[in-house]
N, C-alpha and C positions, 0 to 999 in steps of 0.2 A: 543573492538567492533569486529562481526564476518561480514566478507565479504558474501554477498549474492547474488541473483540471481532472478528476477523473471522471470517467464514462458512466460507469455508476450512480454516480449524480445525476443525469438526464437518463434516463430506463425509457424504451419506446422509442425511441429517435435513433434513426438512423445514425450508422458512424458518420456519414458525410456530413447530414443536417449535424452531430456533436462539434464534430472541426470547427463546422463553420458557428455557428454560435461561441465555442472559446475563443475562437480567433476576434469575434466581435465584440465580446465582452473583455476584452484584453489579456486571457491566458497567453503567457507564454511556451506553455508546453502541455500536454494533456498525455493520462494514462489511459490508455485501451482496458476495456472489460471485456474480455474473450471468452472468460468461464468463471464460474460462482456468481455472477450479480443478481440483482433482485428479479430482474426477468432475462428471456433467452433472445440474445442476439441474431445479426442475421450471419448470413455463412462468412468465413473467413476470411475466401477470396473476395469478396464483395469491402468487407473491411479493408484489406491489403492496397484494394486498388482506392479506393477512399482516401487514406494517407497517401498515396503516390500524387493524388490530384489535388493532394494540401500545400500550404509551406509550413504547416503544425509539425513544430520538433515534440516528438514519440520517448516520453523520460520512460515509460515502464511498460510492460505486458501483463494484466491481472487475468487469474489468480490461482495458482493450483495449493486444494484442499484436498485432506482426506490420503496422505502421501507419505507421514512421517514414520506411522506405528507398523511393524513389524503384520499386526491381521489383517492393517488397511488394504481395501482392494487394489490389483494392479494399475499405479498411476502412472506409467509409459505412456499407452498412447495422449493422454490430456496432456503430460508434457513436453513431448513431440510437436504436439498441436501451436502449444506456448511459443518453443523454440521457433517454429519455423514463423509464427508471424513475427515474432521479436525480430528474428532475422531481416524478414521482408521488408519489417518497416524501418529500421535501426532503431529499435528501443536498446536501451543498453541493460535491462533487468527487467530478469521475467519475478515479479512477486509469488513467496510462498509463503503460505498462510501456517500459523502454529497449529497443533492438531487440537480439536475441538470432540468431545463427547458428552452426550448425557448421561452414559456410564460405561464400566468397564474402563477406565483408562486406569495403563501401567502407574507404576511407579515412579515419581520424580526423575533418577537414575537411570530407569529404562527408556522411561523418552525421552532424555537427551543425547544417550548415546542412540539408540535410534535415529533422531532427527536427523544427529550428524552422519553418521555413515550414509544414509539417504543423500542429504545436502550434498555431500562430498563426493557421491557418482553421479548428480542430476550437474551440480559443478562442471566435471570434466566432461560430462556431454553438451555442455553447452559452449567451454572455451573455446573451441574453432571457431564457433559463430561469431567468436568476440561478444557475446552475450556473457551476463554475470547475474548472480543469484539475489533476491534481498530478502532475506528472513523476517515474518514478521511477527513479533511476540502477540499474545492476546491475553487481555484480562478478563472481561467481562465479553461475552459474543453480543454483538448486536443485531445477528441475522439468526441464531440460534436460541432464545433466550432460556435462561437458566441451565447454557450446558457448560461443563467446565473444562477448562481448559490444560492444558497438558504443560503449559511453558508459558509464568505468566511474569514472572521476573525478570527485570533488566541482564540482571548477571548470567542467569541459567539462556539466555536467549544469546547473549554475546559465547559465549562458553560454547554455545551449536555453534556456530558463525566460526570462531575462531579453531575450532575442531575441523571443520568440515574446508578449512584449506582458503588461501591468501586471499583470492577471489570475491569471497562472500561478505556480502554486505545487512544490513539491517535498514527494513522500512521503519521507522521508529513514527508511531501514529499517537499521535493524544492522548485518544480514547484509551486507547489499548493499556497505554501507561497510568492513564490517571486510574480506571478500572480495576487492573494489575497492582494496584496502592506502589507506583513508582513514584515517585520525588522529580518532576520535572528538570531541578539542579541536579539530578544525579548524569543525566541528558549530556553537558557540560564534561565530563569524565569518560566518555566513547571513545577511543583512537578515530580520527577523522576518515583514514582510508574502512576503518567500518560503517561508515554510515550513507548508506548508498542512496537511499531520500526518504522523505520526510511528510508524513499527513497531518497536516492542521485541522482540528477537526473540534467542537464544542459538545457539550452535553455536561452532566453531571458524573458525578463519581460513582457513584451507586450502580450505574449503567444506564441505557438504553433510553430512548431513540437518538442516533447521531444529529447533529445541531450544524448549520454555518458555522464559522468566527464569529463571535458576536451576541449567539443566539443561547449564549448556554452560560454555566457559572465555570468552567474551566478555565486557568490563571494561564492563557494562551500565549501572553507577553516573559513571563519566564520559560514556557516551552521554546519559544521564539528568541532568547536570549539567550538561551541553554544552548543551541544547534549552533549561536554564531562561536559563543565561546569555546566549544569545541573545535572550529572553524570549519564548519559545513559551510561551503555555497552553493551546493546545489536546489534540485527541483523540492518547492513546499507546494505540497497539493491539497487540493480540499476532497474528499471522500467522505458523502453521506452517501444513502442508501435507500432515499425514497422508493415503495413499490410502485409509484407512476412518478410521468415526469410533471414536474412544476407545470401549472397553467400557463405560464410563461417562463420558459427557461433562459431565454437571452435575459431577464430581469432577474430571476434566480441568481445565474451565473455570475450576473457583473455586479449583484451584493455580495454574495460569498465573495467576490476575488476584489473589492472593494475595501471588504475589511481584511482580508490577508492582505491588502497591501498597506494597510495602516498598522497593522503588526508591524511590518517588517521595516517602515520605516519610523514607526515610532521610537525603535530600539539603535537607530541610527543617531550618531553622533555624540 
């Protein structure tokens, strides 16, 4: 499994200054924050050419919200936007986020055929690019709080995925799960070709604020047993969501990806 990084983590800091701080704190691969993070990034093309002036391999494009339900406003152009940097940079998954309300959400039923038909045209718009989807279930929001969530089940989130055509994968996030009252061993039971990557992330069950590795009471070493027994090896990323960045984010950085590296080799041999 490759240690990762998302952008979200460092908020305020330019994409070049992000690269280079994963790249120094030992990330092997880092997710771009393009849309929904905790603050607004700078323009696209500025990011694009940043990654071309990296050797930072690009696991994901985050994050298009607000896209699944039938009233949701028109999410085209955001996902255009997505695609074309995924493109630019070769991330291989642009991340879509479960649909989040503090009311009026349909029907269990309605938004999941929802989700899927959605998924399943933003899909095919994205295949030429050789880009692919990853759905991400939510339990508890940790940027919304107290709104609920549309899709907070393991099963109901594989069930969009597997509707919405071969391609689609699932970001399967800690939080999201331990929040969503999933069973970490359930993790273990995914088809592998569904699980497109993986956020290692801390906190409590209850929800809110996201935590390091380390820094939380979540059983992070069965989430992390769970993905190999499935046999995921791809990208394990850490995604918090501080509104600034760390007074030191090269020190931030190389704790978080410190102890996801002792996850991951803990669980080794």
């Amino acid at each position: 499994m490759r240690l990762a990084l998302s952008q979200f983590c460092l908020p305020g800091l330019s994409t070049r200054e992000f690269l280079d701080i994963a790249g120094h704190a030992g990330a092997e691969g880092c997710e771009l924050g393009v849309l929904g993070g905790p603050r607004d990034l700078e323009d696209p093309r500025a990011m694009i050419a940043a990654v071309r002036g990296s050797s930072m391999r690009i696991e994901s494009v985050n994050v298009l919200r607000d896209w699944a339900l039938p009233d949701d406003p028109d999410s085209g152009p955001a996902f255009e936007l997505l695609l074309d940097v995924a493109a630019e940079t070769g991330a291989p998954f642009i991340v879509c986020v479960a649909p989040i309300r503090f009311e009026n959400m349909p029907h269990r039923d309605e938004v999941i055929a929802a989700a899927s038909e959605r998924l399943s045209m933003f899909a095919e718009l994205a295949e030429p690019a050789g880009v692919r989807l990853a759905f991400e279930q939510v339990g508890r929001s940790s940027t919304q709080i107290g709104a609920q969530s549309g899709i907070r089940s393991l099963a109901d989130a594989l069930r969009v995925v597997e509707a919405a055509g071969p391609s689609v994968g699932l970001a399967l996030d800690s939080y999201n799960l331990a929040t969503g009252e999933v069973p970490f061993e359930d993790v273990a039971l995914v088809p592998r070709q569904r699980i497109a990557l993986a956020h290692v992330v801390d906190g409590v069950a209850t929800g809110s604020p996201r935590a390091l590795p380390g820094d939380g009471e979540l059983p992070l070493e069965s989430f992390v047993a769970a993905l190999r027994a499935a046999g995921f090896d791809g990208a394990l990323s850490i995604e918090v969501t501080p509104a600034e960045s760390p007074p030191d984010p090269l020190e931030f950085a190389r704790r978080g990806l410190g102890a996801l590296r002792a996850l991951v080799l803990g669980g080794v041999g």
